[in-house]
KOLFI-125776 format. One record per residue: residue in one letter; x, y, z of N, C-alpha, C in turn. Coordinates in steps of 0.1 Angstrom, whole numbers, padded with zeros to 4 digits, always signed. Example, Ala and Ser with C-alpha at 12.3 -4.5 7.8 and 13.67 -1.06 7.14 Angstrom:
BEGIN
a+0132-0057+0078+0123-0045+0078+0132-0033+0078;s+0128-0022+0071+0137-0011+0071+0129+0000+0079;
***
This chain:
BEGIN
x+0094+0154-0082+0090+0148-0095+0076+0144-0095;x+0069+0149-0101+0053+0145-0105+0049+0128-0111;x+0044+0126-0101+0039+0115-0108+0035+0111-0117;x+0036+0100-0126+0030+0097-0134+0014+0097-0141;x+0009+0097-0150-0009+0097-0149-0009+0076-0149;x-0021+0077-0145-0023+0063-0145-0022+0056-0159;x-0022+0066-0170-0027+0054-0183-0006+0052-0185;x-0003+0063-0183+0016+0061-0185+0023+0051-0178;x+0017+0046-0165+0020+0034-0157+0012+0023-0161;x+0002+0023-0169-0004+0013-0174+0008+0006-0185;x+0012+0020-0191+0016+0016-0206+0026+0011-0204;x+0037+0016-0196+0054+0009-0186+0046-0001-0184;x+0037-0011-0179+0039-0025-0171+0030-0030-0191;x+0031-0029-0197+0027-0036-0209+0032-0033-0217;x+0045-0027-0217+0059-0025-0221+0067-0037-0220;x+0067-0035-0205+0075-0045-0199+0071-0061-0203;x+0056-0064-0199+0053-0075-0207+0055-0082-0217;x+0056-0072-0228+0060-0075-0242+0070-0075-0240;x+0078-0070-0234+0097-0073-0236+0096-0087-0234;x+0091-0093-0219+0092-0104-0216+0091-0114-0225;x+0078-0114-0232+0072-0129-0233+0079-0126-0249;x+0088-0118-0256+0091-0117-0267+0107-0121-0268;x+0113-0117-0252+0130-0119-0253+0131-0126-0241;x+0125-0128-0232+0130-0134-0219+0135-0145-0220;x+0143-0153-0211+0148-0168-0213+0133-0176-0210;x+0133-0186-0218+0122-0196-0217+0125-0202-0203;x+0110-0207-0197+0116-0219-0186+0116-0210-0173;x+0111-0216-0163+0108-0205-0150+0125-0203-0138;x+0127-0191-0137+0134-0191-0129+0135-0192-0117;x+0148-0199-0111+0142-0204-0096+0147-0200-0087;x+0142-0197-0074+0150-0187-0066+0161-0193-0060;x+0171-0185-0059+0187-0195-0058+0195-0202-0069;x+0192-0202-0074+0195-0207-0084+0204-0196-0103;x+0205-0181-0096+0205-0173-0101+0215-0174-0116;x+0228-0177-0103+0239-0180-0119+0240-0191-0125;x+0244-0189-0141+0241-0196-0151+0249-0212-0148;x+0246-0222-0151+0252-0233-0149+0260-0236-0164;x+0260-0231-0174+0267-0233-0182+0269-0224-0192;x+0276-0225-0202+0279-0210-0212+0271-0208-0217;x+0263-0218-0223+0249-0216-0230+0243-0206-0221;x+0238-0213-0211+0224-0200-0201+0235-0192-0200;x+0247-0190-0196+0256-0175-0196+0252-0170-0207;x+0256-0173-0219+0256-0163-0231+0235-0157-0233;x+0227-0169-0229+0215-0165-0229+0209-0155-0217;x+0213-0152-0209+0215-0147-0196+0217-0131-0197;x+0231-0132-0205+0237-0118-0209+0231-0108-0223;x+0224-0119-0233+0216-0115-0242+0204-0108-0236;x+0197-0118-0227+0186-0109-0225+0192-0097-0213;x+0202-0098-0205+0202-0082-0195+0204-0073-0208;x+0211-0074-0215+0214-0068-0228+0195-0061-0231;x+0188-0070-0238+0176-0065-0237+0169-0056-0229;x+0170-0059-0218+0167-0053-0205+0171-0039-0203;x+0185-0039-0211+0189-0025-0207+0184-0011-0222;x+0183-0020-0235+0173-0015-0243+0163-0011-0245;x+0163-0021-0233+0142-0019-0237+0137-0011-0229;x+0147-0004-0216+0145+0006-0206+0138-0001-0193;x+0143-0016-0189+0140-0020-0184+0151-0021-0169;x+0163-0021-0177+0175-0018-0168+0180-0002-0172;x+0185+0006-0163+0194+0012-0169+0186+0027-0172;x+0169+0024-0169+0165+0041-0177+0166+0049-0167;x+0172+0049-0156+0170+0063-0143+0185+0066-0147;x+0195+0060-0156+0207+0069-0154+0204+0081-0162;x+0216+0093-0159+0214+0104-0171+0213+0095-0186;x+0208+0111-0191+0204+0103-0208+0221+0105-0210;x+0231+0112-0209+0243+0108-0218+0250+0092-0212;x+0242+0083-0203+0250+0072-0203+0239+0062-0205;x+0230+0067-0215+0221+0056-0219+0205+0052-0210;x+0202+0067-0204+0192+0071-0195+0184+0072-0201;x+0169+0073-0196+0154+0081-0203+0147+0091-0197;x+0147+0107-0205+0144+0112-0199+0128+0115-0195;x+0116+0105-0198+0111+0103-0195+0104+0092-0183;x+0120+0088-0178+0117+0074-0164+0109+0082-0157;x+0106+0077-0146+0100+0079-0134+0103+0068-0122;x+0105+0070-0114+0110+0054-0099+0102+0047-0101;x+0085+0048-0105+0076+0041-0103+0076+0030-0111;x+0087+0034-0126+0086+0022-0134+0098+0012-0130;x+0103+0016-0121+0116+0009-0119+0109-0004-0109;x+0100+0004-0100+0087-0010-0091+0082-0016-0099;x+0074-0011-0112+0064-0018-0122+0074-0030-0123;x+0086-0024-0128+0095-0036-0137+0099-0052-0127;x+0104-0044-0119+0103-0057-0113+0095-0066-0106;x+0080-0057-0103+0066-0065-0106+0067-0073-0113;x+0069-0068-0121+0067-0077-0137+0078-0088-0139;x+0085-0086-0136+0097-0094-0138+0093-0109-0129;x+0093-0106-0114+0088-0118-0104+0075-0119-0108;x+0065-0116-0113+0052-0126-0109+0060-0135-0128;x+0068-0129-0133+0065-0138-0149+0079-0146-0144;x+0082-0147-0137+0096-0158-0131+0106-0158-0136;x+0111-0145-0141+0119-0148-0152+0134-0142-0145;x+0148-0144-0150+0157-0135-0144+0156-0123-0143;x+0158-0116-0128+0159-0104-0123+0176-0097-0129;x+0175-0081-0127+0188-0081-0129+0197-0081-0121;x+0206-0083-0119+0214-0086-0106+0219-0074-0099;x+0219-0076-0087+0218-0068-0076+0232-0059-0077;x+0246-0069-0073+0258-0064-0075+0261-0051-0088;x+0254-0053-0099+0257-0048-0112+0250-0036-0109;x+0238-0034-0103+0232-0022-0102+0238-0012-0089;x+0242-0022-0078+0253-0015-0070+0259-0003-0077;x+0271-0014-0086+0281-0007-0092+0280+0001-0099;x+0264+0002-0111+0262+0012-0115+0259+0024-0110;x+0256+0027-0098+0249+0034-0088+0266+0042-0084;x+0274+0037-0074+0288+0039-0076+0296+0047-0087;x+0294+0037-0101+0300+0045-0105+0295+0062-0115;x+0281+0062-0111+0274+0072-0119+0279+0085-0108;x+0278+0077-0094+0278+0090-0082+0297+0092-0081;x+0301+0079-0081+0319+0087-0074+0327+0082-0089;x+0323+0083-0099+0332+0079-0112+0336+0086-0119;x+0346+0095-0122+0350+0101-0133+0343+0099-0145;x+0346+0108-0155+0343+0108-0164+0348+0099-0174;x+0357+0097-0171+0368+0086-0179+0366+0074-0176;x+0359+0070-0163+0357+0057-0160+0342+0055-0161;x+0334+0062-0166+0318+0064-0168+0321+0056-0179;x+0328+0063-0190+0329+0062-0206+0336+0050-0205;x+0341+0043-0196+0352+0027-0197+0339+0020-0191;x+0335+0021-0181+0326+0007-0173+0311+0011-0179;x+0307+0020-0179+0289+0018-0183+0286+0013-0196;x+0291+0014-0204+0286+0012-0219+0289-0005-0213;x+0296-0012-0212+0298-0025-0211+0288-0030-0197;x+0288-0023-0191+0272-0028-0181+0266-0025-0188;x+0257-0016-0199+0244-0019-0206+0250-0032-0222;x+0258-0037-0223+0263-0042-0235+0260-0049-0224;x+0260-0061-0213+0258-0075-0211+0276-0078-0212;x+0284-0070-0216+0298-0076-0216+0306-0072-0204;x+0297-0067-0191+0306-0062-0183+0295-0069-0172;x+0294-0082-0163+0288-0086-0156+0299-0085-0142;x+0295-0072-0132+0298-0071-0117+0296-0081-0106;x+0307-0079-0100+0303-0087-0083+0307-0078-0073;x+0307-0080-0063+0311-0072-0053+0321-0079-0041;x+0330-0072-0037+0340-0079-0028+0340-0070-0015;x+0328-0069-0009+0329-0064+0007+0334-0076+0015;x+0325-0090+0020+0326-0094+0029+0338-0101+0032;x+0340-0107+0044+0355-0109+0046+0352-0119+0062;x+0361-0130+0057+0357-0143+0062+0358-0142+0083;x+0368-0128+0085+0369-0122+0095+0354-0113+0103;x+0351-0105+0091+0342-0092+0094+0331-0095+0088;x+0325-0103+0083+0312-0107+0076+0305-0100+0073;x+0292-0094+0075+0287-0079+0071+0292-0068+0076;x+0300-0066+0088+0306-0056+0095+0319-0052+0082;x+0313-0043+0073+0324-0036+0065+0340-0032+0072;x+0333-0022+0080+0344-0017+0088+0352-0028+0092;x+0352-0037+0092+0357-0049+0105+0370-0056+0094;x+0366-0046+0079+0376-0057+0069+0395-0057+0071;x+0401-0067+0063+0415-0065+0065+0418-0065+0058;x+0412-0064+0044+0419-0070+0032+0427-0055+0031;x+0442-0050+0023+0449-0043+0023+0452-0037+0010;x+0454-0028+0008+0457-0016-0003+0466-0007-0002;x+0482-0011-0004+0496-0004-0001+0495+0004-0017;x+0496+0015-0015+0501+0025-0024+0514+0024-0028;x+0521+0027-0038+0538+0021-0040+0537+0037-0050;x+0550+0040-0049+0555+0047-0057+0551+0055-0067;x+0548+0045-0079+0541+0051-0089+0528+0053-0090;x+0517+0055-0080+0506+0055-0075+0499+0044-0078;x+0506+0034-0081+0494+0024-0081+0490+0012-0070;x+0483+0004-0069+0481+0001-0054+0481-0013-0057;x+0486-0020-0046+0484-0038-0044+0480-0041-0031;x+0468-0049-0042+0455-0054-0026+0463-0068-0025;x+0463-0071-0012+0458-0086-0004+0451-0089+0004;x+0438-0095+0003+0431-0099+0014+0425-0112+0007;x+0415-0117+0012+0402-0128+0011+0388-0119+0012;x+0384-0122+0003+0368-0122+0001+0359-0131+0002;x+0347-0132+0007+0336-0144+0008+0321-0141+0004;x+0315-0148+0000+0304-0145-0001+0298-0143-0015;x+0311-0140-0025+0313-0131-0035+0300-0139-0045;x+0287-0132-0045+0276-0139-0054+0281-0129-0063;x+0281-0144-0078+0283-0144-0090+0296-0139-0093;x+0307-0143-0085+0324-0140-0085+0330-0148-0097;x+0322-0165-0098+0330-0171-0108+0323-0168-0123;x+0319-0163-0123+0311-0155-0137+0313-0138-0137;x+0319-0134-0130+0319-0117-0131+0334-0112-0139;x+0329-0105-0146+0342-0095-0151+0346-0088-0149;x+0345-0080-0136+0341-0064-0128+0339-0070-0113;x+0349-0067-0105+0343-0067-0089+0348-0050-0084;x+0336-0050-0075+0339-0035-0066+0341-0041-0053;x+0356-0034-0050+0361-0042-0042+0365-0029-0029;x+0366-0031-0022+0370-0025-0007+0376-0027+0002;x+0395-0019+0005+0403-0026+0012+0407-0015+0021;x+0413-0015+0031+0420-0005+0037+0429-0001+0033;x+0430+0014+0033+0448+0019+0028+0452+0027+0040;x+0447+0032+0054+0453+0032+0061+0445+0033+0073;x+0449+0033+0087+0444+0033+0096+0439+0047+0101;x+0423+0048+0099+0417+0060+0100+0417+0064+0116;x+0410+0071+0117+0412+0080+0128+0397+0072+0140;x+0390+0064+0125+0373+0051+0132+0375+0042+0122;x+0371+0033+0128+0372+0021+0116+0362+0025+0107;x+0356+0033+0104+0347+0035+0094+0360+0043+0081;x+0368+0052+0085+0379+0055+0078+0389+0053+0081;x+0397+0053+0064+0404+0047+0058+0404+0033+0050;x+0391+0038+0045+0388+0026+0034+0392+0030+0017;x+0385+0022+0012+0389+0030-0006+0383+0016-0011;x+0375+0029-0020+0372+0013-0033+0381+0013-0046;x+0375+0000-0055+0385-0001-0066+0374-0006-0071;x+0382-0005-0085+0373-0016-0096+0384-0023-0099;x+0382-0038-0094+0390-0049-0100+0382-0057-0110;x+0395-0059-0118+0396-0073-0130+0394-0081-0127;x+0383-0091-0125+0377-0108-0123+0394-0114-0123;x+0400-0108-0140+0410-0120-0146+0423-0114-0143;x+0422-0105-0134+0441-0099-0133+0448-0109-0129;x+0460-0110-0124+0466-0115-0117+0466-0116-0108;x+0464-0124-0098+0465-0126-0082+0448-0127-0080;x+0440-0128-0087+0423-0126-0080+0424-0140-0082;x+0420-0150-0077+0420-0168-0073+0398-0168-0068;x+0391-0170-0075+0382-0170-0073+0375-0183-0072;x+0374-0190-0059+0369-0205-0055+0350-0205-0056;x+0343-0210-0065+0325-0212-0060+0328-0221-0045;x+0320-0219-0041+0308-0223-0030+0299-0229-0032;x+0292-0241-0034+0280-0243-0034+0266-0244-0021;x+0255-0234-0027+0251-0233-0011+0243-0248-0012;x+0233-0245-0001+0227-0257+0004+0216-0265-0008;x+0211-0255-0016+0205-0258-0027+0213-0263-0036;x+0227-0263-0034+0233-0278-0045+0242-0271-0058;x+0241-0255-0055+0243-0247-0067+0255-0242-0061;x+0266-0234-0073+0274-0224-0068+0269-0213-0069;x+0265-0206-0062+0258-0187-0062+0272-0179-0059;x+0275-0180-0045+0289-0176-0039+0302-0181-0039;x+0314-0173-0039+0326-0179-0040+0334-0175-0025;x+0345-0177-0028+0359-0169-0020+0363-0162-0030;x+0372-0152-0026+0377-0145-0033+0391-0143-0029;x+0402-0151-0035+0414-0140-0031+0424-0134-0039;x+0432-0119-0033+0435-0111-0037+0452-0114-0033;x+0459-0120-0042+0471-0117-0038+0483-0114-0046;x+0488-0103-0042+0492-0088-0044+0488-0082-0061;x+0475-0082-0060+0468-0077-0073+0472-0063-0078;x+0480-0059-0086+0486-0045-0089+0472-0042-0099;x+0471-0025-0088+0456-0023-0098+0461-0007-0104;x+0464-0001-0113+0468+0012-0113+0457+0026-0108;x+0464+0038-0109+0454+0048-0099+0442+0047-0103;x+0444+0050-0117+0425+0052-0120+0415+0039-0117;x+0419+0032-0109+0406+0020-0106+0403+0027-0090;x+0405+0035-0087+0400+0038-0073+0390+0046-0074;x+0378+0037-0071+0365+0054-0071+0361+0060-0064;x+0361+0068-0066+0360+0084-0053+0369+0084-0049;x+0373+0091-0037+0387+0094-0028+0392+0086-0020;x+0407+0084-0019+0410+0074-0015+0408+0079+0003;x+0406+0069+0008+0403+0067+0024+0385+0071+0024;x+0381+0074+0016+0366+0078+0016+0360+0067+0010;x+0362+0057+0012+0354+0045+0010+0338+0039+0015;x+0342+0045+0024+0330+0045+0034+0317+0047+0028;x+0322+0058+0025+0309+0070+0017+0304+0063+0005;x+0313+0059-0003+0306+0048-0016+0300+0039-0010;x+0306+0029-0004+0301+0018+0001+0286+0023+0007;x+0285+0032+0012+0273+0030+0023+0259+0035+0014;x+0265+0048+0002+0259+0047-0006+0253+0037-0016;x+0260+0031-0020+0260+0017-0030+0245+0008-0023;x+0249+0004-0005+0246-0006+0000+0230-0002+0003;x+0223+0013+0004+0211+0018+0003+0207+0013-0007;x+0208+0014-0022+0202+0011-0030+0201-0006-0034;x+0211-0014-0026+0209-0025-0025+0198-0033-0018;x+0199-0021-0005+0190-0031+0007+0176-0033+0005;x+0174-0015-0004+0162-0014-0006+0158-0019-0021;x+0167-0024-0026+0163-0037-0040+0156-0048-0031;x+0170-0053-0021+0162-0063-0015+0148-0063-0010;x+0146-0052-0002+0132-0046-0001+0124-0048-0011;x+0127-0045-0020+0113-0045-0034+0109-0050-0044;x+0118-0069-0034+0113-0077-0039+0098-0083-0029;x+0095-0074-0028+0087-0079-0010+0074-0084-0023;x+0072-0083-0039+0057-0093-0043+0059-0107-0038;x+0072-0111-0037+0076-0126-0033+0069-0134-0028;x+0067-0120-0014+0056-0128-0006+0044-0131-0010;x+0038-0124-0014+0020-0125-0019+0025-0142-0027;x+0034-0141-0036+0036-0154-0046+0038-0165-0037;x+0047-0162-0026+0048-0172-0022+0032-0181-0011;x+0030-0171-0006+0016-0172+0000+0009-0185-0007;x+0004-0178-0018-0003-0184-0033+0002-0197-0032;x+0017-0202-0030+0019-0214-0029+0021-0221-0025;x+0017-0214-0006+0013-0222+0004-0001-0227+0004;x-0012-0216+0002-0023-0220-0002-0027-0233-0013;x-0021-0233-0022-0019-0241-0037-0015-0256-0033;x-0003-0256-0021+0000-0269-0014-0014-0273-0006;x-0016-0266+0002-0022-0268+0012-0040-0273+0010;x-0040-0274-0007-0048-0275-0012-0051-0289-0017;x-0039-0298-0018-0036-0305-0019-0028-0317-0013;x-0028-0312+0002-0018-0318+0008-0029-0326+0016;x-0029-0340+0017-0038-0349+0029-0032-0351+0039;x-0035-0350+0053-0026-0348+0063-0045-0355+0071;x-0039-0368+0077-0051-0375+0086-0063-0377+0076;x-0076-0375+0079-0082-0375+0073-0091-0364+0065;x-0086-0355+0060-0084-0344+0052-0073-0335+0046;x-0078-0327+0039-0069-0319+0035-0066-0307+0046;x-0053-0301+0044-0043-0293+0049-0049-0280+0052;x-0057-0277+0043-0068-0265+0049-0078-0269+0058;x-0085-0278+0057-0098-0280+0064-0090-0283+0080;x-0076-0283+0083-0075-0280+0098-0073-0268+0099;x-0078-0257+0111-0082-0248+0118-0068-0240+0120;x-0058-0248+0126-0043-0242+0133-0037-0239+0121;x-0043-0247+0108-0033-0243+0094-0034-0232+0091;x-0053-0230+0087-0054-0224+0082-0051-0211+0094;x-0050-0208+0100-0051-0194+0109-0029-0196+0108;x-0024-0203+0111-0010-0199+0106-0009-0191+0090;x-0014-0198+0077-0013-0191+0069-0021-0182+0068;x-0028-0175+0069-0037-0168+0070-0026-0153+0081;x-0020-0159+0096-0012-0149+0103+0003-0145+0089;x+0007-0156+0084+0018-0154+0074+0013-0142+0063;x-0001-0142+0058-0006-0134+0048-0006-0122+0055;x-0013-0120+0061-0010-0109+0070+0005-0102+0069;x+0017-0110+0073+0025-0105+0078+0035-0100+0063;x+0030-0109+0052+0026-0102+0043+0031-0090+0031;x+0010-0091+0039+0001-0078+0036+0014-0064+0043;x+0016-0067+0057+0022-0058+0066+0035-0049+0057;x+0044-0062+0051+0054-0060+0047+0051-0051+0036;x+0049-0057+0024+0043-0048+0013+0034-0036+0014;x+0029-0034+0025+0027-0018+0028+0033-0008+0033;x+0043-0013+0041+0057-0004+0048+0063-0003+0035;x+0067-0014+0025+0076-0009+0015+0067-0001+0006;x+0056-0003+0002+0050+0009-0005+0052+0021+0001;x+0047+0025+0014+0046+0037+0018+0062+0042+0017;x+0071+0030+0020+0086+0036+0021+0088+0047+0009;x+0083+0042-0005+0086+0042-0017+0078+0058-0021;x+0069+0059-0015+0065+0068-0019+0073+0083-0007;x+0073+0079+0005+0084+0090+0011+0097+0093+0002;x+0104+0084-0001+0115+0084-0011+0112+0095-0018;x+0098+0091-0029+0096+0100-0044+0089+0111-0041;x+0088+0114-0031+0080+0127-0025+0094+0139-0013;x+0107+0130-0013+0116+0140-0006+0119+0135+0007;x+0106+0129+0014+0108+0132+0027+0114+0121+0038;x+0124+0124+0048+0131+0114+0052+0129+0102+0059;x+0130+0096+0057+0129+0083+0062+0139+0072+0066;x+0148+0082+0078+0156+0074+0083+0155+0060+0089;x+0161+0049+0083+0163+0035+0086+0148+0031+0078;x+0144+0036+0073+0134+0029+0064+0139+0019+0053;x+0153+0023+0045+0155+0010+0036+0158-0004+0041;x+0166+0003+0056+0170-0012+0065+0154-0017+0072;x+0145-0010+0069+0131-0017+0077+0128-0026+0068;x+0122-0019+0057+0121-0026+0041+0127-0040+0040;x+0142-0037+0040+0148-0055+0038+0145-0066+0051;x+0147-0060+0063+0141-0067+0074+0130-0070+0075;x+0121-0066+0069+0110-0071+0065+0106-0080+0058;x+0111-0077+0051+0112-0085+0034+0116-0101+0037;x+0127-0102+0039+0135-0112+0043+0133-0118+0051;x+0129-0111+0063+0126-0121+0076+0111-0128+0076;x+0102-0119+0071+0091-0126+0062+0089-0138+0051;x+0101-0137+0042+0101-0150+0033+0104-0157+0041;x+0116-0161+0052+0119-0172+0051+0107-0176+0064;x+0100-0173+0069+0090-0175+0081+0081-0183+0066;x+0076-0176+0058+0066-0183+0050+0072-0194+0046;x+0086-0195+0040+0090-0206+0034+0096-0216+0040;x+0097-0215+0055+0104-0227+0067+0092-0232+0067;x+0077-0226+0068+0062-0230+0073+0057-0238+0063;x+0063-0237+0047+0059-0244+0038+0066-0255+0039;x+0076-0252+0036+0084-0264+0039+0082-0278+0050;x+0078-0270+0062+0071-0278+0079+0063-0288+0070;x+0048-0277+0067+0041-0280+0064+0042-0297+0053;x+0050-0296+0043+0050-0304+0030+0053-0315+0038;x+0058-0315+0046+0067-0332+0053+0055-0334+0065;x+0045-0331+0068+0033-0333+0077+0024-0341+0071;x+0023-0341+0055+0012-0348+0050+0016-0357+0042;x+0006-0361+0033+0010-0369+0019+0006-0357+0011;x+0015-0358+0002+0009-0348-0016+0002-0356-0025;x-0009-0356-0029-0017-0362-0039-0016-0358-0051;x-0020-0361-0062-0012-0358-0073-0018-0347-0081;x-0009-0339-0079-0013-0325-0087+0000-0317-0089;x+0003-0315-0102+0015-0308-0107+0016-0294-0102;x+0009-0289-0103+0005-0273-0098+0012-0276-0078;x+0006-0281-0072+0010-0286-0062+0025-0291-0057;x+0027-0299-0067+0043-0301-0065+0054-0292-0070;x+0049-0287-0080+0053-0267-0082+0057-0257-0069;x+0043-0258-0066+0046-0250-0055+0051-0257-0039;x+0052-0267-0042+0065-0270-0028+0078-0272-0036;x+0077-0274-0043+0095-0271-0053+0098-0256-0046;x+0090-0247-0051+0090-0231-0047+0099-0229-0033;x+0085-0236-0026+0088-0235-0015+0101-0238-0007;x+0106-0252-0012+0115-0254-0010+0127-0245-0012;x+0127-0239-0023+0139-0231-0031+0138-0220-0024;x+0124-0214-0021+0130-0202-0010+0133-0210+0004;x+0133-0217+0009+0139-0217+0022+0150-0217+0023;x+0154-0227+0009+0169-0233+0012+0179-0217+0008;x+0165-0209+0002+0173-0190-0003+0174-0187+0007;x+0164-0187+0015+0163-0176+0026+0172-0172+0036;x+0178-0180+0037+0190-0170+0049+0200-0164+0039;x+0202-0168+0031+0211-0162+0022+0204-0148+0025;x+0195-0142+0017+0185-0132+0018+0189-0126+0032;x+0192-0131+0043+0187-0123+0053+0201-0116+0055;x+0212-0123+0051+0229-0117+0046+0232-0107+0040;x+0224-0112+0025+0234-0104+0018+0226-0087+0019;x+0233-0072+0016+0229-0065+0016+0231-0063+0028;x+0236-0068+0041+0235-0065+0054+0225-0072+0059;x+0237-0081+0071+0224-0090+0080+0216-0085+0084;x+0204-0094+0090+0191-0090+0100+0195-0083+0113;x+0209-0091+0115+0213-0082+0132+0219-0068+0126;x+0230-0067+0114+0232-0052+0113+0220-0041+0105;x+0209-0046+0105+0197-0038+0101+0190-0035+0113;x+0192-0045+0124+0185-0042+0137+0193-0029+0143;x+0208-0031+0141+0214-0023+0147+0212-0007+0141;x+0209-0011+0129+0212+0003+0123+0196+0012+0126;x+0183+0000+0128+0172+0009+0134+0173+0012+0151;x+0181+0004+0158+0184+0005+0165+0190+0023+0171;x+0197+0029+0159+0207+0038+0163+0195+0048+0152;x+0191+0045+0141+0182+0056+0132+0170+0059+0137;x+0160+0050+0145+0149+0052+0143+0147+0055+0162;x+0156+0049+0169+0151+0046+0180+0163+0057+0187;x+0174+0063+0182+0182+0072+0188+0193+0061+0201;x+0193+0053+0200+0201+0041+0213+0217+0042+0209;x+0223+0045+0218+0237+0049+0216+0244+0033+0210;x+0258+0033+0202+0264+0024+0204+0266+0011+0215;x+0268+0000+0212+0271-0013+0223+0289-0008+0226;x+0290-0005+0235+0307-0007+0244+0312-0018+0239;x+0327-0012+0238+0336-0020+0230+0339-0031+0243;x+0339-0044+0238+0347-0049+0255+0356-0049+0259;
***
């Protein structure tokens, strides 16, 4: 696919801007803090994804018959959420674009025409039901169950964890075993479950930041009929692992974070008195932030170059798992350092300043979340481990 000319990527990121500052929710968004705390920001929430998916902001790489543009390009899909994080506003959610991804690749035609039009309507908000209080990112490792009965339709029981934005979702893509494959990688199967069926019991979690983001999830004996299974049954695998690429490398490409967050280590450290000066004028600070920028700079260039392999064909095995390991393990390094940092000094008074250790705060208390979801930091090690580096499996004990 040919790249864009520069004035067409000009005109996508001043697109996008005018969507923003014309429909976006007022009021800065905060990291962690994603789902809505009440009906109000729900129904304001779903209005603007709604926009988002109009305005070709969500939604324009699908084909045109499911409300695609045949003028996208990948690079506007980066612009957008450029744009999205430096103006603070809500991102779209990760699980929803999963499942779009899912069901554009293993969805019938029949289930295209039932689930997409209601993901671009804002009336069809997804979560996802991999983890499992047993197997945590290790997919394979799940128990939750999916008995076939008679008339082909199937009843799950298991437990789900983790499930961000479960107690607000209408749509989970969910993954159980239906029989005991030949590797634990098969004999899986996905489904699309009903938030509101019978037997789905969906508990919030509130993380450490004070919010509910995550739930439990449980499944007990949830009757789902045949057509909620997408793609082949025992070939679950294959969705899943598809789905979880385009996730990891979302995670990935939120890597402006860092530059922003940088900005508001600098911005504290500007203002922070610590002995008898400010937070920069010591030596060890400034060369910590300064190694953090750096590391960056580092990150944000691995994901660019990633991005451009991608749109150019060429392979780049374990590159998306680089990208999010990157990503991730970089924020929370800048944002434990901010945080260090804020409780070393006094803050003198400057709003801008206490902005940005609020920030900071909010990504640390994010940050491990981040380094979870989409696949831990240790199953991204493992998977460069086995992609990039050729190192055989660890022996079962």
């Amino acid at each position: 696919m040919p790249e864009p000319t520069q004035e067409r990527l000009d005109a996508h990121r001043d697109h996008v801007r005018s969507v923003i500052a014309s429909s976006a929710p007022k009021g800065e968004s905060r990291e962690g803090h994603r789902a809505p705390a009440n009906s109000e920001v729900e129904a304001e929430l779903r209005c603007w994804f709604k926009v988002m998916y109009s305005e070709g902001l969500s939604g324009a790489s699908w084909p045109v018959e499911w409300g695609g543009r045949s003028d996208h390009h990948p690079l506007f899909d980066v612009i957008t959420l450029e744009e999205l994080i430096r103006a603070r506003v809500p991102r779209t959610i990760d699980q929803v674009n999963l499942a779009s991804g899912v069901l554009l690749k293993f969805g019938t035609e029949e289930q295209k025409a039932k689930y997409l039009p209601r993901i671009r309507s804002a009336e069809d908000v997804w979560c996802q039901l991999f983890s499992e209080p047993g197997a945590g990112s290790d997919l394979a490792g799940i128990r939750t169950r999916a008995r076939r009965r008679d008339d082909g339709s199937f009843v799950l029981s298991g437990q789900k964890t983790w499930t961000t934005d479960g107690h607000w979702s209408d749509m989970g893509l969910a993954f159980a075993r239906t029989s005991e494959g030949s590797s634990r990688h098969a004999g899986l199967t996905a489904f699309a479950v009903p938030m509101n069926a019978p037997g789905v019991v969906v508990r919030p979690m509130k993380t450490i930041g004070g919010v509910p983001e995550f739930n439990e999830t449980f499944l007990d004996d949830v009757v789902l009929p045949p057509d909620s299974v997408l793609g082949e049954v025992d070939n679950g695998w294959s969705v899943a692992m598809s789905g979880l690429e385009l996730e990891r490398f979302g995670v990935g490409g939120t890597v402006s974070l860092l530059g922003m967050l940088v900005e508001d280590l600098v911005r504290l450290s500007r203002s922070l008195r610590i002995g008898d000066g400010m937070a920069l004028d010591h030596d060890d600070i400034l060369m910590a932030i300064s190694n953090l920028d750096a590391e960056a700079e580092a990150a944000e260039a691995f994901v660019k170059q990633h991005v451009q392999m991608m749109l150019s064909g060429r392979d780049d095995e374990g590159g998306a798992a680089t990208a999010k390991l990157l990503t991730t393990e970089t924020y929370n390094r800048i944002a434990a350092y901010g945080v260090h940092l804020a409780e070393s000094g006094t803050l003198e008074e400057d709003p801008d300043a206490e902005l940005s250790r609020l920030r900071l705060e909010d990504a640390w208390l994010w940050s491990r979340a981040l380094t979870i979801s989409g696949g831990s930091s240790e199953v991204m090690r493992n998977i460069l481990a086995k992609r990039r580096l050729g190192l055989p499996s660890a022996r079962p004990k």
